[in-house]
KOLNUGU-744784 format. One line per field, with one value per residue (C-alpha): residue number from 1; residue in one letter; y, x, z. Coordinates in Angstrom, 1 decimal. Example, Ala and Ser with C-alpha at 12.3 -4.5 7.8 and 13.67 -1.06 7.14 Angstrom:
// KOLNUGU-744784
nr <- (1, 2)
rest <- (A, S)
v <- (-4.5, -1.1)
u <- (12.3, 13.7)
w <- (7.8, 7.1)
// end
This chain:
// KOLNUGU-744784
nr <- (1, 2, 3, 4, 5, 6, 7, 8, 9, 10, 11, 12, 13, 14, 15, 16, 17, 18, 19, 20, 21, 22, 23, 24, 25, 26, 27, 28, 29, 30, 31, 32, 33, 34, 35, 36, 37, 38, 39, 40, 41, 42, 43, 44, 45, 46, 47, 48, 49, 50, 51, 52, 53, 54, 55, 56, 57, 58, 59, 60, 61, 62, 63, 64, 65, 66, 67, 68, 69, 70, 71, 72, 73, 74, 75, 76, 77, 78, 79, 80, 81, 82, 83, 84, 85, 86, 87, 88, 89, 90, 91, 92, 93, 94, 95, 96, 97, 98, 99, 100, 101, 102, 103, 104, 105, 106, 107, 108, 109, 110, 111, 112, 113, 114, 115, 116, 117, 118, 119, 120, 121, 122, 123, 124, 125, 126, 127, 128, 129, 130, 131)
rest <- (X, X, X, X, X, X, X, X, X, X, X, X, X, X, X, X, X, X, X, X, X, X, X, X, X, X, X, X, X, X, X, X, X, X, X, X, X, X, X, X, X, X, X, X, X, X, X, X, X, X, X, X, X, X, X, X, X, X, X, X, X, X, X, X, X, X, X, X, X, X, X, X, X, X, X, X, X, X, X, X, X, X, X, X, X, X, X, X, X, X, X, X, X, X, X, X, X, X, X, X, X, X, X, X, X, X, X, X, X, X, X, X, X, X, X, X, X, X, X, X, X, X, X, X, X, X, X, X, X, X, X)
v <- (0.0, 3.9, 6.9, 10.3, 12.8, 16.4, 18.0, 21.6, 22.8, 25.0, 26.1, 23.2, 20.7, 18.6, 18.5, 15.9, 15.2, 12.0, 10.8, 9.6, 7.1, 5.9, 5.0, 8.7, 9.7, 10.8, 13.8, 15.1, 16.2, 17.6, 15.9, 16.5, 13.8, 12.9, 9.9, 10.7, 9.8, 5.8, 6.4, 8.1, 10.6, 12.6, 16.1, 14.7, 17.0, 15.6, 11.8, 13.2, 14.5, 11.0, 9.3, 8.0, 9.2, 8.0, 5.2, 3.7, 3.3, 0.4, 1.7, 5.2, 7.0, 9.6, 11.7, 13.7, 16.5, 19.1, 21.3, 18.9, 16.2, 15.2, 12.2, 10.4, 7.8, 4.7, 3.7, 2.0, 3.7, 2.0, 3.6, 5.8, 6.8, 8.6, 9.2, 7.2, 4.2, 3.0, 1.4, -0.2, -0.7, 1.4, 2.7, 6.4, 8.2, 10.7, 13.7, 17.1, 18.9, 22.4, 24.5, 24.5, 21.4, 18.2, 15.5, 13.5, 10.5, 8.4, 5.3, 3.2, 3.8, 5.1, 1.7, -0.1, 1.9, 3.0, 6.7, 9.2, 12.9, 15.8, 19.2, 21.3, 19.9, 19.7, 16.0, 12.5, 9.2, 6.3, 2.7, -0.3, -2.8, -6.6, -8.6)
u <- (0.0, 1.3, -0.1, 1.1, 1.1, 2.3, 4.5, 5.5, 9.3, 10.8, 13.9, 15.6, 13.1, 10.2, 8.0, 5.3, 1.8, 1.4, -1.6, 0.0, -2.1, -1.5, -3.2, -4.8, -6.1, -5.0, -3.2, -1.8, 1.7, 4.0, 7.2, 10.2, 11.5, 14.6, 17.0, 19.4, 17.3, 17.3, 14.2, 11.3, 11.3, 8.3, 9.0, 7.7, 4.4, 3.4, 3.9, 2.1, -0.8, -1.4, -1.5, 2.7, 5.5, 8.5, 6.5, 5.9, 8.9, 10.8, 14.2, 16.0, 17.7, 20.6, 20.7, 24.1, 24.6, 26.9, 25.6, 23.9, 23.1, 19.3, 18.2, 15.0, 13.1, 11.7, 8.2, 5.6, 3.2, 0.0, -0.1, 1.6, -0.4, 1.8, 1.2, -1.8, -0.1, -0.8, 2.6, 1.3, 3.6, 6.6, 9.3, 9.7, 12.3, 10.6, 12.9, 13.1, 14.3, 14.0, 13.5, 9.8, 9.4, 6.8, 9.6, 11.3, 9.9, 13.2, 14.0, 12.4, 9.0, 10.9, 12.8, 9.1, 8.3, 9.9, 9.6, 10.4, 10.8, 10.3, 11.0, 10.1, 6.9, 6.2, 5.1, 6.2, 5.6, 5.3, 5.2, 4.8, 7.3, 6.2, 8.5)
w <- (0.0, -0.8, 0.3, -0.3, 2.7, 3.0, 5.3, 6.2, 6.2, 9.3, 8.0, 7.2, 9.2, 7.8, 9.8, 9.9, 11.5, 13.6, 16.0, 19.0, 21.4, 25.0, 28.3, 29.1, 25.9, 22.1, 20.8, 17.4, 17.1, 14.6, 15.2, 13.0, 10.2, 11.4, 9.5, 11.8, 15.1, 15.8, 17.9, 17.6, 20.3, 22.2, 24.9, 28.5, 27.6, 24.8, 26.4, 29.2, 27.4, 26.1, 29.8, 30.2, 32.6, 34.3, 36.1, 32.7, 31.5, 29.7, 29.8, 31.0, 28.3, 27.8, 24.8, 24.5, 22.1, 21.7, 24.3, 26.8, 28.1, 28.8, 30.7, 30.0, 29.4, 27.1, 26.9, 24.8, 23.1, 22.1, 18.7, 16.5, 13.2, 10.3, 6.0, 6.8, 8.1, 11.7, 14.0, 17.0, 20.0, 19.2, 21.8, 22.0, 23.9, 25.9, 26.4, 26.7, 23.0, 23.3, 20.2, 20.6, 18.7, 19.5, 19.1, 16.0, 13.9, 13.7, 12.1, 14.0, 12.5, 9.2, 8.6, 8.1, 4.6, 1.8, 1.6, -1.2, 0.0, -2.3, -0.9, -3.7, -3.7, -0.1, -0.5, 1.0, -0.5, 1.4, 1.0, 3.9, 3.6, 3.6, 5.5)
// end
């Protein structure tokens, strides 16, 4: 199956709506495509929003950067909806990010579709792998 989805551009970001579920509720975020990001990862507000915290997680987490250092944390999210595709059960680092953005849609999710990316156009392209 393909779909075709578009996406808005933040400088040099694309920037992607997702529907994120959990144990408290549902929420829409525009998280940041990000090749460069194993996992797909969430601020604590937005994970919070959606009913997780600490107490839920799978695994702490450390994400270093030039600047900083930011602890956090691993959990599961019941669903993760994206270019019309739905990814149950995927594990987001939830951390904080600064720059006033929602998270980044790494690949973790990515890996699962074959995606074309178009720029001028503003458009993505995207294909679910059969395994």
């Amino acid at each position: 199956m393909r779909s075709e989805s578009s996406f808005e551009i933040d400088g040099d970001l694309i920037l992607v709506d997702v529907d994120l579920v959990g144990p408290g509720g549902r929420d829409r975020a525009r998280l940041v495509l990000d090749t460069g990001s194993a996992l797909t990862t969430l601020i604590p507000e937005l994970a919070e929003a959606i009913g997780y915290s600490s107490a839920d997680r799978v695994a702490r987490s450390v994400v270093r950067s030039a600047v900083a250092e930011e602890r956090g944390y691993i959990v599961r999210l019941s669903r993760l909806a994206a270019f019309g595709f739905t990814v149950p059960g995927v594990r987001v680092n939830v951390v904080e990010l600064g720059h006033g953005i929602d998270g980044l849609l790494g690949m973790d999710v990515l890996s699962g579709f074959n995606f074309e990316i178009r720029p001028a156009e503003r458009r993505i392209f995207v294909e679910r792998l059969v395994l």
